[in-house]
Wavefront OBJ file of the C-alpha trace (Angstrom):
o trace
v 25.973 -8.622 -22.001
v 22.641 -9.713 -22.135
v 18.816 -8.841 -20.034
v 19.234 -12.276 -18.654
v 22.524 -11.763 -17.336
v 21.636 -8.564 -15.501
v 18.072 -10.079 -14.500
v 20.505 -12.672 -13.005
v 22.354 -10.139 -11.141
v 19.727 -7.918 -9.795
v 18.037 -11.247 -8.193
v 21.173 -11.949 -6.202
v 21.696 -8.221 -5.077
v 17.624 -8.679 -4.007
v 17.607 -12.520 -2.691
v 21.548 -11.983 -0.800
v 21.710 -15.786 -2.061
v 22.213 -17.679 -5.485
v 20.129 -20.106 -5.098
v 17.007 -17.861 -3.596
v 17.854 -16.057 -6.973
v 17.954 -18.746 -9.101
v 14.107 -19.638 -8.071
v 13.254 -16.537 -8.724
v 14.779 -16.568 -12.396
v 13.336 -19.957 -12.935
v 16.863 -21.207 -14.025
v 19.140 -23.838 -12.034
v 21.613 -22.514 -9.710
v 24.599 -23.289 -12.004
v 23.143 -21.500 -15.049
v 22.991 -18.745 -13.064
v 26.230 -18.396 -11.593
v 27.775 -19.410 -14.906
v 25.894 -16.636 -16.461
v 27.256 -13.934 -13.728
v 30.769 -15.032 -13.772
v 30.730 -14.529 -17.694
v 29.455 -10.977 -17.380
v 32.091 -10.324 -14.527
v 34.929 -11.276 -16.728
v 33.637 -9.617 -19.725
v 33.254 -6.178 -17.614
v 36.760 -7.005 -15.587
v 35.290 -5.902 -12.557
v 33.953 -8.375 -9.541
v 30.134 -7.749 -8.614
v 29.448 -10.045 -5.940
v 32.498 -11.172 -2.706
v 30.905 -14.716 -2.162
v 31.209 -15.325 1.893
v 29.971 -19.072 3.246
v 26.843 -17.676 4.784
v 26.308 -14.392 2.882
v 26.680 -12.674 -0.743
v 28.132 -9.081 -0.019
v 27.978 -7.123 -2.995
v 30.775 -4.242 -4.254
v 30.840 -0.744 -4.138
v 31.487 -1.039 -8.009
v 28.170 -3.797 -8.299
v 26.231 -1.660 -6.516
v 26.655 1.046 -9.415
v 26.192 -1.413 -12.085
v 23.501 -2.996 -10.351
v 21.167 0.370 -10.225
v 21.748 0.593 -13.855
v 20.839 -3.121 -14.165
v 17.293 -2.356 -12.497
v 16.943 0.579 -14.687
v 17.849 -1.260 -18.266
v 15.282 -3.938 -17.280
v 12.325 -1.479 -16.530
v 12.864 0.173 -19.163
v 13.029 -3.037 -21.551
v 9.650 -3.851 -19.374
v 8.519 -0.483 -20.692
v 8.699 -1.350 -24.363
v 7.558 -4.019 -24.187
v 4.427 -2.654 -22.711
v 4.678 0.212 -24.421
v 4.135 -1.849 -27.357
v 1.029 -4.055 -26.230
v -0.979 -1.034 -24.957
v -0.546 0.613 -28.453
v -1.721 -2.711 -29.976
v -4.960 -2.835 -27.542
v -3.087 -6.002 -26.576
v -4.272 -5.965 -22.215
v -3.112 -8.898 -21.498
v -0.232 -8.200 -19.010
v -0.301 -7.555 -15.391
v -0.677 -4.706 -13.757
v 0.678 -4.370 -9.975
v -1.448 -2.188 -7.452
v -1.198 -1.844 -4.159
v -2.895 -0.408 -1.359
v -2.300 0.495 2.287
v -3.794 -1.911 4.547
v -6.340 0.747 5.762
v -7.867 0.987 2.488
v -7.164 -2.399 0.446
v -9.866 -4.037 2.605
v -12.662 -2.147 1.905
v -11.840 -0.268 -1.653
v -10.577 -3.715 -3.577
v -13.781 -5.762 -3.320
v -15.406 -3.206 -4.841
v -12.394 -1.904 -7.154
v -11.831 -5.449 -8.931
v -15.300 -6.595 -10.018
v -15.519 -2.699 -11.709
v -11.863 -3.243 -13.171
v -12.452 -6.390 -14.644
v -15.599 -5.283 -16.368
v -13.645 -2.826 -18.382
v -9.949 -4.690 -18.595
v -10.826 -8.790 -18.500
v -7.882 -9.850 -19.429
v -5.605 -7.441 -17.182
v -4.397 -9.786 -14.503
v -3.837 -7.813 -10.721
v -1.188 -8.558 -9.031
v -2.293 -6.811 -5.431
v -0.022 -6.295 -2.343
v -1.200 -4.619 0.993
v 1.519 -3.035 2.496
v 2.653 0.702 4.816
v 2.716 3.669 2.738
v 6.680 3.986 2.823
v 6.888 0.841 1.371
v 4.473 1.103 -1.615
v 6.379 4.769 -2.329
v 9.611 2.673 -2.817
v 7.750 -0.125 -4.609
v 6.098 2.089 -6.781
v 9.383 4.223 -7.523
v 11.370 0.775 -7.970
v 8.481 -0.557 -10.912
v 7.575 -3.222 -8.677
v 4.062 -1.554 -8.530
v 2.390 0.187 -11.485
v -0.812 2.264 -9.305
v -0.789 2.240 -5.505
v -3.991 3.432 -3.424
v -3.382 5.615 -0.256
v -4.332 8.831 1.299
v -3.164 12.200 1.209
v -0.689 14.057 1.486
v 1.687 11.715 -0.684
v 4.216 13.907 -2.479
v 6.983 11.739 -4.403
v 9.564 12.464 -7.287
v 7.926 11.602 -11.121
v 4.851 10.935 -8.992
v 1.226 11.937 -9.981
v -1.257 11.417 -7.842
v -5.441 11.779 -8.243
v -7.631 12.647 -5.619
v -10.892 9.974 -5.660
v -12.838 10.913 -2.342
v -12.665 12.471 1.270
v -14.154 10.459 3.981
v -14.864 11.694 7.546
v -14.102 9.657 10.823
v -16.106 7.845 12.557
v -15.992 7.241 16.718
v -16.941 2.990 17.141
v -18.246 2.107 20.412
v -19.508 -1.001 22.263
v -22.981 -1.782 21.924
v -23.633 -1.183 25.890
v -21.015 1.439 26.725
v -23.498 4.495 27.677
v -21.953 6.887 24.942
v -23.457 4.132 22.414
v -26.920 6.120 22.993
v -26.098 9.845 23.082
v -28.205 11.394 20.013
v -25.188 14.221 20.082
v -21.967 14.087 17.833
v -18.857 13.086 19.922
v -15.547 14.836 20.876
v -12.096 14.924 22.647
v -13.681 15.463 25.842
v -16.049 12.617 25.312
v -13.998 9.803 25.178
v -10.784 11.799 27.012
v -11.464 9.248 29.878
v -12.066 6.352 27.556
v -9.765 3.419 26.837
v -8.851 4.790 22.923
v -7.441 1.744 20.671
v -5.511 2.736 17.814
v -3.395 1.344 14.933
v 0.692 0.676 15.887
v 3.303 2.685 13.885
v 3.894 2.581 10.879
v 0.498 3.508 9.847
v -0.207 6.565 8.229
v -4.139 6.594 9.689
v -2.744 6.376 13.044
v -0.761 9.362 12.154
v -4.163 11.296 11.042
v -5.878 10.383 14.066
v -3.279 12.065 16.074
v -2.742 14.629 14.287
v -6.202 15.783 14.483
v -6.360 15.023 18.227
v -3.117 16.001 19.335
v -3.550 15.406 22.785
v -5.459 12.561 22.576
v -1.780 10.296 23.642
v -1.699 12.651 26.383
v -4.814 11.303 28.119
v -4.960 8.740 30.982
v -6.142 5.701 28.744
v -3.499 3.435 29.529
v -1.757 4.361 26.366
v 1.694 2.299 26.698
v -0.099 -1.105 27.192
v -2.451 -0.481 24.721
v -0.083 0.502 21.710
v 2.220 -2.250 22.672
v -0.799 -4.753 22.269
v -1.742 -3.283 19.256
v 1.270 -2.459 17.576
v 1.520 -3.524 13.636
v -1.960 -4.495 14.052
v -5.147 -3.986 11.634
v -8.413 -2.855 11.751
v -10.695 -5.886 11.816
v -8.689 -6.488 15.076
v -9.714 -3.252 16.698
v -13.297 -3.737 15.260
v -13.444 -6.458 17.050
v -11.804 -5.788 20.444
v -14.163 -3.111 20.575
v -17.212 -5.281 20.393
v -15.748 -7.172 22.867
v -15.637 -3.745 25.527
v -11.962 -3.366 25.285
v -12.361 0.898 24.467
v -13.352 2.580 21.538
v -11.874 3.464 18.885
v -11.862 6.276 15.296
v -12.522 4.796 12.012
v -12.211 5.850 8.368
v -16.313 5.423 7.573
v -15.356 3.726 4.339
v -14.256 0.309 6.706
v -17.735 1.176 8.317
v -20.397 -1.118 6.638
v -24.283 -1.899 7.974
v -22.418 -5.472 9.272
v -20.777 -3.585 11.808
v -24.170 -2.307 13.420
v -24.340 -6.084 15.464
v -20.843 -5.468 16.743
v -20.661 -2.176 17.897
v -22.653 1.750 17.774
v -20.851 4.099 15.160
v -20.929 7.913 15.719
v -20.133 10.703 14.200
v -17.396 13.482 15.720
v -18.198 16.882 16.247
v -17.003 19.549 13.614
v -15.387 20.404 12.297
v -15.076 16.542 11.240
v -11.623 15.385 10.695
v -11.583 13.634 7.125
v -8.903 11.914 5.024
v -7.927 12.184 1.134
v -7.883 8.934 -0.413
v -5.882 8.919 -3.894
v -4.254 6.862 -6.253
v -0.458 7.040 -7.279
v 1.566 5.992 -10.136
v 4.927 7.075 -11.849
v 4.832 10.080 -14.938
v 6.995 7.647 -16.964
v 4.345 4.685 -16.620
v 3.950 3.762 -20.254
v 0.654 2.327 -20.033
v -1.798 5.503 -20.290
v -4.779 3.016 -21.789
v -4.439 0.795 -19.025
v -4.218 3.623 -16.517
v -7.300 5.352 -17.819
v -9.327 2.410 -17.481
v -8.218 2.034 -13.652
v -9.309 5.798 -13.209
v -12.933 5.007 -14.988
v -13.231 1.505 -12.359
v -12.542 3.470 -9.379
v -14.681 6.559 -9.930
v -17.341 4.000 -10.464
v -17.159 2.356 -6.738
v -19.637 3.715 -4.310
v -19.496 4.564 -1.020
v -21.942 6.174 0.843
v -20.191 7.793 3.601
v -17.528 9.170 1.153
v -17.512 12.649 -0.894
v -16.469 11.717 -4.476
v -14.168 14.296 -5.401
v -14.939 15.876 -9.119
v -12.961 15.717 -11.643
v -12.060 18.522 -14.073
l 1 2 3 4 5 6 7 8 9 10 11 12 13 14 15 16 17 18 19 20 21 22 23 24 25 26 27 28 29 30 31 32 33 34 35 36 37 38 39 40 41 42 43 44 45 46 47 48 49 50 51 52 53 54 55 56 57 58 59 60 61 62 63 64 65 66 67 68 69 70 71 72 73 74 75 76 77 78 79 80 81 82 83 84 85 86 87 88 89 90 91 92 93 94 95 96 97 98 99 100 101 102 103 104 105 106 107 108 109 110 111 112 113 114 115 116 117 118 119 120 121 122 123 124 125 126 127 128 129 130 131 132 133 134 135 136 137 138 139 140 141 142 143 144 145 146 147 148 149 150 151 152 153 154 155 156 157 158 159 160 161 162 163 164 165 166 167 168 169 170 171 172 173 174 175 176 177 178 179 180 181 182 183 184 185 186 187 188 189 190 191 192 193 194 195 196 197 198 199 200 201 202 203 204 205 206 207 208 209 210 211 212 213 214 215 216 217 218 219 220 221 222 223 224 225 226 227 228 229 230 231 232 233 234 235 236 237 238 239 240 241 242 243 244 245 246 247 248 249 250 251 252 253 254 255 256 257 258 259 260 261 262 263 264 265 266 267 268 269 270 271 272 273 274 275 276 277 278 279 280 281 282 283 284 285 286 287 288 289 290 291 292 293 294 295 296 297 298 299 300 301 302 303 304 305 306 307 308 309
């Protein structure tokens, strides 16, 4: 039994297809199947039923597979293990970020990063916070960037800043010139756009005005529109007059004063915890440290830098 034999194996249970999974391994297909079939009759046990159109895998693979993805993290731990302790920074480290936050936090995360770790390649991904939890879990991702609360087995997590929210309204709508702060009654008669499911500040926005799906803003068109959608879309559908909309004021920037007028709510403001994640076993403390320093170093003015004991 060998790491390239159960690398082999854990790319078909991921790919559901040899070939995919030969790609990934950068081997042909027939080295790879050889390979498998060797550690199936060495172990006496089948891993994988091949059907014409799909791989199903066993109940008995399944178990050896989970061990599989363990052994080779763990190998990928030494290994790491070792570099760190050398000063050797060479290998990549994996973040991710949800997409209300990767946006606006990486521009000014990387340049900071690389000043203090230039040879650390970042591998980035943007992705829903459930996801990045079972990415970061899994080893695919070494530090992931979200907001709070975020509570995970063998997880720490550090607390960088709290931001407030922000109302966004178009430039001629007549609430663009009240001097007051806004609130629920305010914009209770407004067309309110807001992030599909799936994302967690969608989730914050309700929560701190529960009865804000409850209005008459023709809420069932609207989410269906804007379902799995992003910020910069909303941005700009609400320069265009479409409604308004609540923002986290760190995807606010001085650009956005041509598009649209940005407001502040009435207290008490709701606000979000924006942290950074990564496993207790992640054997790369040096590395980690230096991503702490980079990201207490970004600033943004609407934020409240949290301080650190």
């Amino acid at each position: 039994m060998t790491l390239s034999e159960l690398k082999y194996i854990v790319a078909v249970a991921r790919e559901k297809h040899f070939r995919k999974a030969a790609e990934t391994c950068f081997v042909s297909q027939p080295t790879l199947s050889v390979a498998i079939k060797k550690l199936e009759d060495e172990l006496g046990i089948i891993l994988f039923e091949r059907c014409k159109q799909d791989i199903l895998i066993t109940p008995m693979g399944k178990k050896v597979i989970e061990l599989a993805e363990e052994i080779l993290e763990k190998s990928k731990d030494i290994k790491e293990l070792a570099l760190d302790a050398q000063g050797d920074y060479s290998s990549e480290l994996k973040i991710g970020a949800i997409y209300t936050i990767a946006p606006y936090i990486l521009p000014k995360l990387i340049p900071k990063f690389h000043a203090l770790a230039p040879k650390v390649p970042l591998i980035i991904e943007e992705n829903y916070t459930h996801v990045l939890a079972n990415k970061l879990q899994s080893g695919e991702l070494d530090i992931v960037i979200l907001s709070l609360p975020f509570s995970e087995p063998n997880i720490e997590t550090l607390a960088i800043f709290d931001e407030p929210f922000k109302v966004i309204v178009p430039k001629d709508h007549p609430l663009a010139n009240t001097k007051t702060t806004l609130s629920l009654k305010n914009i209770e008669n407004e067309s309110v756009l807001l992030l599909g499911s799936g994302h967690c500040f969608r989730d914050q926005v309700i929560e701190n005005f529960p009865n804000l799906m409850h209005l008459n803003y023709q809420s069932d068109r609207l989410q269906r529109t804007f379902e799995g959608s992003s910020l910069e879309t909303i941005r700009y559908m609400v320069s265009s007059g479409a409604g308004l909309s609540i923002f986290p004021c760190s995807s606010l920037s001085e650009r956005d004063e041509d598009l649209f007028a940005i407001k502040p709510l009435h207290d008490p403001v709701p606000t979000r915890t924006v942290a950074i994640a990564w496993r207790k076993t992640f054997t790369r403390p040096k590395i980690l440290e230096l991503f702490k320093q980079a990201i207490f170093q970004i600033q943004i003015p609407c934020t409240m830098p949290i301080k650190q004991p």
